[in-house]
N, C-alpha and C positions, 0 to 999 in steps of 0.2 A: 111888506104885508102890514105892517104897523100902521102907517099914515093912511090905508084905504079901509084899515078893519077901525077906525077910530073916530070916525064921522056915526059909525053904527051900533055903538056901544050903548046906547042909553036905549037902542031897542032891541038890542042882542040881549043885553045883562053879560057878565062872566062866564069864561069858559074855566070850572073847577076842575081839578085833576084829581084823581081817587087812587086807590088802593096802592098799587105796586108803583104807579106813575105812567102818563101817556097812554089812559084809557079814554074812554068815549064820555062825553058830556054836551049831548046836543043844544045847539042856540037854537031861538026862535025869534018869532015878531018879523015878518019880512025878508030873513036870511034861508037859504038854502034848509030842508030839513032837517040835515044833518051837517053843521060845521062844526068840525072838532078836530084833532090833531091829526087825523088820517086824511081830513080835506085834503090836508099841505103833503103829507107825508107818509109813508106807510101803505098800510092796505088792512083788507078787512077785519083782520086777524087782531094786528095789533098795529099800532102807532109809529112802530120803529120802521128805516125804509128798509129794503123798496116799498111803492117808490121813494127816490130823494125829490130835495126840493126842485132838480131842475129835469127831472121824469127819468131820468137815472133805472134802470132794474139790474144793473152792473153792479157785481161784487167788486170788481177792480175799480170801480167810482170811488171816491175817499166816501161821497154821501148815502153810499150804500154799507161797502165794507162790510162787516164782522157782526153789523147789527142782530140780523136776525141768528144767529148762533150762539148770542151772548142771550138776548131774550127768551131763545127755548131752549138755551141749555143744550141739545140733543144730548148725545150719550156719557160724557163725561164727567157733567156738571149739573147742577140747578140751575135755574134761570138765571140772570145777571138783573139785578134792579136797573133801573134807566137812571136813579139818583147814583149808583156806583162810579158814572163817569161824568156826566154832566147838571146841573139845575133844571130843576123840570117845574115850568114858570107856572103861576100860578093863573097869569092874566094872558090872554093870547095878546093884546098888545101894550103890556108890562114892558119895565126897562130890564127883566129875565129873561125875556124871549129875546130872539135872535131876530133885528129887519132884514127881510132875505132883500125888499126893493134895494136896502142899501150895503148888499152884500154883505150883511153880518156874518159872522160864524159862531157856533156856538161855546162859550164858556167850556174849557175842561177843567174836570178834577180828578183826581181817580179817589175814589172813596175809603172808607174803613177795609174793605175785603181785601182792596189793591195792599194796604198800609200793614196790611198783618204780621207778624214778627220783628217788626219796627224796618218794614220795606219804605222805598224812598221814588214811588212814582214816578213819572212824568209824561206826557204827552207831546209828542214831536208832529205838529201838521204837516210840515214839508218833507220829512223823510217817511209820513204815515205811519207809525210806530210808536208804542206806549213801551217806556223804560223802566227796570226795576221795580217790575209788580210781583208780591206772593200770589198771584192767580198765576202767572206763569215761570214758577219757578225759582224768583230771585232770592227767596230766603231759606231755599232748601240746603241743608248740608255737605258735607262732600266737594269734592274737587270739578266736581263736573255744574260747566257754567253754561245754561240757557241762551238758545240766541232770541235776539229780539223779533217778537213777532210782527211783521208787518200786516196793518190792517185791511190791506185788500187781495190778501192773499189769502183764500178760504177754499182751499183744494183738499183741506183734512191733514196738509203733514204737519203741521203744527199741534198737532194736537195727540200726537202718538205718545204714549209711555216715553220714549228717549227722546222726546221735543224738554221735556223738563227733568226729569229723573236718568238721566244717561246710559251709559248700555253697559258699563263695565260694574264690578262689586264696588271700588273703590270710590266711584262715581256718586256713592247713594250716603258716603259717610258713616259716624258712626260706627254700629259694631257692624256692619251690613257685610262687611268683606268678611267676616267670620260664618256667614249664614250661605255662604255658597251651595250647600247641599239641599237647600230649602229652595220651593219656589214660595211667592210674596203673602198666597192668599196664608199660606201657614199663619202668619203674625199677623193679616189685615184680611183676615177672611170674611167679613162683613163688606171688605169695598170693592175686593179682586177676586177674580176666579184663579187655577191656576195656569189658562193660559192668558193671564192678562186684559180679562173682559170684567170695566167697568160694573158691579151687579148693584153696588146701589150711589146713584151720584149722586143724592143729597150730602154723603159721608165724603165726597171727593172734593179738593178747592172750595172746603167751607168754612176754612179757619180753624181745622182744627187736624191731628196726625191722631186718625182712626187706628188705634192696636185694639184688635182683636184676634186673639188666640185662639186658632181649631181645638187644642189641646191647653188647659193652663190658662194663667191670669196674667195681667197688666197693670205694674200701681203704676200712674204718671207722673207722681209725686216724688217717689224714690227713684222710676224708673227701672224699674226691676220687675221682671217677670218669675212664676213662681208656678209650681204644680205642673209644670211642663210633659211631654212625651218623653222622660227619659229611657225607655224599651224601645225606642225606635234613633237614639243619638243623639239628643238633649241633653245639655248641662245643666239642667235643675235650677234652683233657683241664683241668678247672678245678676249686676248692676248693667246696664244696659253701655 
């Protein structure tokens, strides 16, 4: 794409990227109405694919994958930035951008979200698989260890409560094995209901562990909870 889009630059101008990343910025002067990141890739919505670059609308394509999931978020999450994983160029034929004519790939990184509680990313093309991210569990505590997700497998089981938080008390670390008689919204009832329905996913895989108390307080500092339901089997206030 590089060497055909670059004879036409001095009557394109720049294609700038705005807000979140891989939005719309039409060229003009003899080009197509609308040439911007969806030309190549994506659809109308957004810029992520499908389609990929080589008309892909297959989630099992590596150039499709997990994209759009990460982009809207759906029920668990907030959006994912498009900077979270890879550079998002400035020039459509910058030395940022990827030459598809010469079968580039794009540059990975996994960003600050992936890196959070001092997680250790990485990106594997050929097994399709991103390692050791806090979006999926790797720096949660307790004995129960996350498998790795593979990125073209978008059927939804990856993404259940026990894809990263596991299914047993012991599982979750913590004092959690002590809170057996509790379901979760009790302590994070701002994120969870109590049959385990996401209610708000800005608070979920956002860098940060939402305690909120149905009954009682939360210092994160001490980690102690305080003012608790003790008429219903709470120990009042204790160190976490």
């Amino acid at each position: 794409m590089r060497s055909r889009l670059r004879p036409l630059l001095p009557l394109a101008g720049i294609l700038v990227f705005g807000g979140l990343g891989c939005q719309r910025s039409p060229l003009g002067d003899g080009l197509p109405g609308k040439l911007d990141c969806s030309s190549c890739h994506g659809n109308k919505d957004n810029a992520a694919p499908p389609l990929a670059l080589n008309g892909s609308t297959s989630t099992s394509d590596i150039g499709v994958g997990a994209h759009q999931s990460h982009m809207t978020g759906g029920t668990i999450s907030a959006p994912v930035a498009c900077t979270e994983c890879h550079p998002v160029p400035t020039l459509m034929n910058g030395d940022d951008h990827p030459d598809s004519l010469a079968r580039g790939t794009v540059t990975q990184f996994l960003g600050p979200l992936a890196q959070t509680g001092g997680a250790t990313p990485a990106w594997n093309r050929t097994k399709e698989t991103c390692t050791n991210t806090y979006c999926h569990g790797a720096t949660l505590p307790g004995t129960f260890k996350p498998a790795t997700p593979l990125w073209t497998k978008v059927d939804g089981s990856q993404i259940k409560c026990n894809s990263c938080h596991g299914v047993l008390p012991a599982d979750l670390g913590g004092s959690h094995p002590l809170h057996t008689a509790y379901t979760c919204d009790t302590c994070h009832t701002r994120v969870t209901s109590a049959d385990l329905t996401i209610t708000h996913r800005d608070l979920h895989v956002d860098g940060e562990v939402d305690v909120s108390m149905a009954v009682g307080s939360w210092d994160p500092v001490t980690r102690t909870c305080a003012d608790t339901d003790t008429a219903n089997g709470c120990h009042g206030s204790n160190p976490w």
